[in-house]
C-alpha positions as CSV (number, residue, x, y, z in Angstrom):
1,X,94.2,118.2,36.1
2,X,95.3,121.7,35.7
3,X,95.0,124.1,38.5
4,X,95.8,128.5,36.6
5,X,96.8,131.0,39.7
6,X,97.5,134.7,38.9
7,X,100.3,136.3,40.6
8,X,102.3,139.3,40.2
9,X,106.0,138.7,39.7
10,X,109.3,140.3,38.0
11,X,110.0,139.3,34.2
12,X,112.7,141.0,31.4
13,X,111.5,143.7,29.4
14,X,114.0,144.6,27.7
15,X,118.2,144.8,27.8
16,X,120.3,148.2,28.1
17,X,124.1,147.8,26.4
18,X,126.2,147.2,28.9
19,X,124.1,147.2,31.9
20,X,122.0,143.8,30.8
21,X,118.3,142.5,31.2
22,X,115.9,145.3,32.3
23,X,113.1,144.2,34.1
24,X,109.0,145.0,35.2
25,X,106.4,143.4,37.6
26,X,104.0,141.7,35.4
27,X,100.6,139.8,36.2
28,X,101.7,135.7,35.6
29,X,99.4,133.2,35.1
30,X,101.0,129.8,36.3
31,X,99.8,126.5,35.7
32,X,100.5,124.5,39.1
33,X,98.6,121.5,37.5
34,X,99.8,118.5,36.2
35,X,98.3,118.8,32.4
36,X,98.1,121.7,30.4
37,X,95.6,124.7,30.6
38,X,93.7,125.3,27.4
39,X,92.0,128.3,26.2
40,X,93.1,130.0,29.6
41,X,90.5,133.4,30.2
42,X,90.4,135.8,33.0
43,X,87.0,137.2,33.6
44,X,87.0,141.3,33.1
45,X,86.4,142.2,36.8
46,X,85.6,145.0,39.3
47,X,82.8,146.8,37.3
48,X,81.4,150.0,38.1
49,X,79.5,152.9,36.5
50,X,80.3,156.3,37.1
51,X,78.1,158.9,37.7
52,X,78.4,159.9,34.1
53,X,77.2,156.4,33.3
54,X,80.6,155.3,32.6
55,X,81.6,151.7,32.7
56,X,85.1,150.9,34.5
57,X,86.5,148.0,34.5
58,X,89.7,145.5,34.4
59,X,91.2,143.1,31.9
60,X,93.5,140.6,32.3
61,X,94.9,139.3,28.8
62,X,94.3,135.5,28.4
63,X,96.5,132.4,26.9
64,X,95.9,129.9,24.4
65,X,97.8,127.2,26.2
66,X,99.9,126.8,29.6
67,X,101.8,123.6,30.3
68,X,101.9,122.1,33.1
69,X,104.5,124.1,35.8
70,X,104.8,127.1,33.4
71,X,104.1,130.5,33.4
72,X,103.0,132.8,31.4
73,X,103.2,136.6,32.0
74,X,100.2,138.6,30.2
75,X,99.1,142.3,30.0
76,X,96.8,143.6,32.1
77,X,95.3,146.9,31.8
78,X,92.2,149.6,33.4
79,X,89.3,151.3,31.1
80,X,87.3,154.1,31.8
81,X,84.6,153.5,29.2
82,X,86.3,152.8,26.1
83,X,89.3,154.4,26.9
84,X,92.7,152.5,29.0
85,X,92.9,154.4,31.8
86,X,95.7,152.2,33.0
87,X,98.5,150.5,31.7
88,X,99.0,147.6,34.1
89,X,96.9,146.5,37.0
90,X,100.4,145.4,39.2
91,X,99.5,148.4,41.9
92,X,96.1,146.9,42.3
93,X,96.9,142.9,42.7
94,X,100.1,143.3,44.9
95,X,99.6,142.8,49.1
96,X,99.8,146.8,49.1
97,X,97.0,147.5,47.3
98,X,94.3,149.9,49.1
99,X,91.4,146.6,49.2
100,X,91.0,143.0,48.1
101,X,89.5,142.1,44.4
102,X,88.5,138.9,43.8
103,X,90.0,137.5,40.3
104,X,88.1,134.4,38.1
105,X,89.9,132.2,35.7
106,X,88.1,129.8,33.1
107,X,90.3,127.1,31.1
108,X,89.6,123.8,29.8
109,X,92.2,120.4,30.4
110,X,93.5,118.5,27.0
111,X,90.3,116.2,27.6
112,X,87.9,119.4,27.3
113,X,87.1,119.2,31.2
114,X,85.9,122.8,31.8
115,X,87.8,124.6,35.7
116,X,87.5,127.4,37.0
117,X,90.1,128.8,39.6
118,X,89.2,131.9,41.8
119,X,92.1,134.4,43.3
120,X,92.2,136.7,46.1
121,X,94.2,139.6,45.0
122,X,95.5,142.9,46.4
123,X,94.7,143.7,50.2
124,X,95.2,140.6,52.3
125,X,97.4,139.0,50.0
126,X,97.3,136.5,47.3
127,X,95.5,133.6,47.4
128,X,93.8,130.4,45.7
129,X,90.4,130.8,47.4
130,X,88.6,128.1,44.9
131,X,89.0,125.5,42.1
132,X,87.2,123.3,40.1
């Protein structure tokens, strides 16, 4: 069964000419699982409406397949209404983040099983709170 976590951790972004590998803290989905992850999602969270009526929320870009101990790092990014208001979500999901957000993650196994994983992120730490 698989089993998708979301972390935050350091990948290559690029390579400077004599210095080497430049790197940035992305948001990594891993598959800890011991089958692939197909048709991996994260579900937009922390929604809220403005007073201008507004809609704010985050997005965490999904996968169409992870194998089994890989990882994949996505984009993740912030909107204010139709706008990106943020260009990664990294401040938010690390330990130092100002509170806790609670992350969801749909996928289906190679035998079209449908799980669910569910991640503490931010505040408090990172953690698997619930699978399926």
């Amino acid at each position: 069964m698989p089993i998708v976590v979301a972390r935050v951790q350091s990948h290559p972004v690029g390579h400077v000419a004599g210095i080497g590998a430049t790197y940035a803290e992305k948001v990594v989905l891993q598959n800890v699982g011991k089958s692939a992850a197909l048709f991996v999602q994260v579900l937009d969270f922390d929604h809220d409406v403005t007073e201008g009526n507004v809609v704010t929320y985050k997005h965490i870009q999904g996968v169409d397949v992870i194998e089994a101990g890989e990882a994949a790092p996505v984009e993740s990014v912030g909107y204010l209404g139709q706008t990106e208001a943020y260009d990664t979500l990294v401040p938010f999901l690390k330990p130092t983040a100002p509170r806790t957000l609670q992350i969801t993650i749909r996928y289906d196994d190679i035998d079209g099983g449908k799980h669910e994983s569910v991640m503490q992120m931010g505040k408090g730490g990172i953690r698997l709170v619930w699978h399926s």
